[in-house]
C-alpha positions as CSV (number, residue, x, y, z in Angstrom):
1,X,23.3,20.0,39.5
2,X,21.6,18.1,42.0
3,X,21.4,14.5,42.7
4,X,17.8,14.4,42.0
5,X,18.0,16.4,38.3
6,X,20.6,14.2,37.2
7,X,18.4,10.9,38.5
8,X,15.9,12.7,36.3
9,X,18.0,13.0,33.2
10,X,19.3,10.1,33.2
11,X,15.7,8.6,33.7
12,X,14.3,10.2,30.9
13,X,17.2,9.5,28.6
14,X,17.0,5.9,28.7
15,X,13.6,6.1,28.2
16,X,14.1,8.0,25.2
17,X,16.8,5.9,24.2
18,X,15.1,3.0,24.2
19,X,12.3,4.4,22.5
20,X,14.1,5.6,19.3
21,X,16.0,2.2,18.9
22,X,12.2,0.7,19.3
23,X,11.6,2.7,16.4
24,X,14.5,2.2,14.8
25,X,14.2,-1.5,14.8
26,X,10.0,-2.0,14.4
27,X,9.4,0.4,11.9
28,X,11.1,-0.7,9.1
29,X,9.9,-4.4,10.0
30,X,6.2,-2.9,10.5
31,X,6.6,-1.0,6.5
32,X,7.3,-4.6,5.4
33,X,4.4,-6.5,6.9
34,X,2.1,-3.5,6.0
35,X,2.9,-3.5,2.0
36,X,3.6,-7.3,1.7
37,X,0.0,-7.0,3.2
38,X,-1.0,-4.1,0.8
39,X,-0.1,-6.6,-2.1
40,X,-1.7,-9.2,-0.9
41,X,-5.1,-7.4,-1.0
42,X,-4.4,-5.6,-3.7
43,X,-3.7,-9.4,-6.1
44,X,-6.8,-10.3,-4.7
45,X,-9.0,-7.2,-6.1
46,X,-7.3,-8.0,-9.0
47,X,-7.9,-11.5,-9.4
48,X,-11.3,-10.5,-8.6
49,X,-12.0,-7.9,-11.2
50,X,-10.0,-10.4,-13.3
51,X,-12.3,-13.5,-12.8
52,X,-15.2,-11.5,-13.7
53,X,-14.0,-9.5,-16.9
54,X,-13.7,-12.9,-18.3
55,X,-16.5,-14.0,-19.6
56,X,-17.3,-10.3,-20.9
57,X,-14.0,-10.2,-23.1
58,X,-14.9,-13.4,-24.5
59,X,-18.1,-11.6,-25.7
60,X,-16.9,-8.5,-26.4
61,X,-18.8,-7.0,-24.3
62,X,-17.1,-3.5,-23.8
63,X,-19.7,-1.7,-22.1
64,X,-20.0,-4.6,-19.0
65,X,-16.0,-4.7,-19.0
66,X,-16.4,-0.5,-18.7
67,X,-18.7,-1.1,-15.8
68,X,-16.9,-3.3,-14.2
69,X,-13.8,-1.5,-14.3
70,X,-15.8,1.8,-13.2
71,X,-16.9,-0.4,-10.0
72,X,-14.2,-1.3,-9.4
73,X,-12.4,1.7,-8.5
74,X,-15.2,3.5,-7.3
75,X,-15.9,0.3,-4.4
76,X,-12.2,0.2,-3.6
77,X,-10.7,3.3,-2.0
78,X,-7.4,2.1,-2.9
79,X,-8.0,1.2,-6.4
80,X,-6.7,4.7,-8.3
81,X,-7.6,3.4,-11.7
82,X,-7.6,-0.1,-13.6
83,X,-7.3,-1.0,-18.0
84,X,-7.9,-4.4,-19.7
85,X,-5.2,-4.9,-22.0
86,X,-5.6,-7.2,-25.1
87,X,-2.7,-9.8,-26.7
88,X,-2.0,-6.7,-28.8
89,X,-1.4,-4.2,-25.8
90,X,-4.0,-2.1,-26.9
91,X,-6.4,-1.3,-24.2
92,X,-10.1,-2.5,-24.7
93,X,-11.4,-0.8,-21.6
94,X,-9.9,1.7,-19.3
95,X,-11.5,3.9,-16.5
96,X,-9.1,7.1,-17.6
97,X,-11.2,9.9,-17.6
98,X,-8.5,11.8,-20.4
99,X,-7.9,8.9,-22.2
100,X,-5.4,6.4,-21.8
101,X,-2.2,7.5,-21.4
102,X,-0.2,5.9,-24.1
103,X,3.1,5.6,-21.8
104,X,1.5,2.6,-19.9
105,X,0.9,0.6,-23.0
106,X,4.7,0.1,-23.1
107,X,4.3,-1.8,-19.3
108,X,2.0,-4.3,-20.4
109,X,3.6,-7.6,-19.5
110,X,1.7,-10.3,-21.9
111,X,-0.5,-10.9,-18.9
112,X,1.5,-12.1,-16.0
113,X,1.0,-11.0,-12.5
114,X,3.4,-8.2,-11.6
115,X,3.3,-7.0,-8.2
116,X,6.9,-6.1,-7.3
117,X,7.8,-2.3,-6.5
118,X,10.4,-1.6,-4.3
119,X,8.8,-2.1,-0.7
120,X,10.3,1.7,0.5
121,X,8.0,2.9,-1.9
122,X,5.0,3.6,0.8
123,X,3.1,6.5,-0.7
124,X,3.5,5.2,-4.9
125,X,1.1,3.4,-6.7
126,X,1.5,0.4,-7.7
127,X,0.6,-1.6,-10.9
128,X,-0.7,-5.2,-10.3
129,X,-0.9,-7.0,-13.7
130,X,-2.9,-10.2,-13.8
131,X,-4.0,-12.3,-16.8
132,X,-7.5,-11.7,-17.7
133,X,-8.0,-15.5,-19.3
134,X,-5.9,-18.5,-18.3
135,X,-2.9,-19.0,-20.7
136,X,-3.8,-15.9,-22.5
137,X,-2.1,-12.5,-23.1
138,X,-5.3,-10.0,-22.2
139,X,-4.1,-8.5,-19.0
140,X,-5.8,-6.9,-16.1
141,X,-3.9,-3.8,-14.8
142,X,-5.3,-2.2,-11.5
143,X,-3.4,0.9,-10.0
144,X,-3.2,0.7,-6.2
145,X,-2.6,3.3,-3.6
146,X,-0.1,3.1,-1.2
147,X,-2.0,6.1,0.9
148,X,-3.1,3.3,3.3
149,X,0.1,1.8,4.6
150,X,1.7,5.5,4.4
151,X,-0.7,6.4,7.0
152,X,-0.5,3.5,9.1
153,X,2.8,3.9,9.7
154,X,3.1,7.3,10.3
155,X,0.0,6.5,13.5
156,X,2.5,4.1,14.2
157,X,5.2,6.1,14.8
158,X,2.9,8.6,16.8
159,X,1.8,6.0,18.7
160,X,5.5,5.7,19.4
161,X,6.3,8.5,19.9
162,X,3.5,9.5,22.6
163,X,4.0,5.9,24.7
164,X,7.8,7.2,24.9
165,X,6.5,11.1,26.1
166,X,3.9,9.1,28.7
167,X,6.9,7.3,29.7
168,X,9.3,9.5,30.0
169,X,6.5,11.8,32.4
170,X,6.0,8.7,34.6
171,X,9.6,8.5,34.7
172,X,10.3,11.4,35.7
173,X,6.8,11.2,38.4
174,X,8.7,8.0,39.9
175,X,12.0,9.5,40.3
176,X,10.6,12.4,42.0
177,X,9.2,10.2,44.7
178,X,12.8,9.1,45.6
């Protein structure tokens, strides 16, 4: 093997090397910015759509809640569905086109916020419970996709991926100028 292949191998293995351990390293840190993030937005919506159901629950106004909740996910690409839970855990308004699905009554948490999943979980959705009225057990559920940060970490690692390749050919360009 000549002294020129081997300059070139070795070149483009510590490129590569360094790469992966980049990726290695920042990924992980990246998935945890990007759904602490994700939650973030996601509360908001929800204390959003929360603030305004408000005054509509007090009135019993079902078909304004309905709307609302309808807007809700239609507006918000991430929002997959979202159900107003009263103290009772029945729901009063729900945007479940087969009905509501009677295993997610069991989840209601007397209306405090729940926005814990396990952060590996990129591509699940996630339930963000919020009270509905301050001090009182009508709760807010809205269903949030984790489709977004999925896909911003994978153009992430791409991204990674093809800076290490352009590398790596510059690399290789250089050390054939030697």
């Amino acid at each position: 093997m000549s002294l020129r292949l081997k300059f070139i191998l070795i070149t483009v293995s510590i490129i590569l090397g360094f790469g992966l351990a980049m990726m290695e390293i920042s990924l992980p840190m990246i998935e945890r910015v990007l759904l602490r993030y994700h939650n973030v937005q996601g509360g908001e919506v929800a204390r959003t759509v929360a603030g305004h159901a408000a005054e509509p629950l007090l009135a019993k106004d079902l078909a304004r809640l309905q709307l609302l909740l309808d807007n809700a996910v239609r507006v918000n690409d991430e929002v997959v569905y979202a159900y107003i839970l009263d103290s009772s855990s029945h729901p009063v308004a729900h945007t479940f086109a087969n009905g509501f699905p009677e295993h997610l009554r069991a989840r209601a948490d007397g209306g405090r916020q729940s926005a814990q999943l396990p952060e590996s979980k990129v591509n699940s959705i996630q339930d963000i419970v919020v009270p509905v009225l301050p001090g009182g057990q009508e709760s807010l559920h809205l269903g949030l996709s984790g489709e977004r940060p999925a896909e911003m970490l994978s153009q992430t690692r791409h991204t990674i991926l093809l800076i290490m390749l352009l590398l790596a050919i510059v690399g290789t360009e250089l050390s054939d100028l030697t």
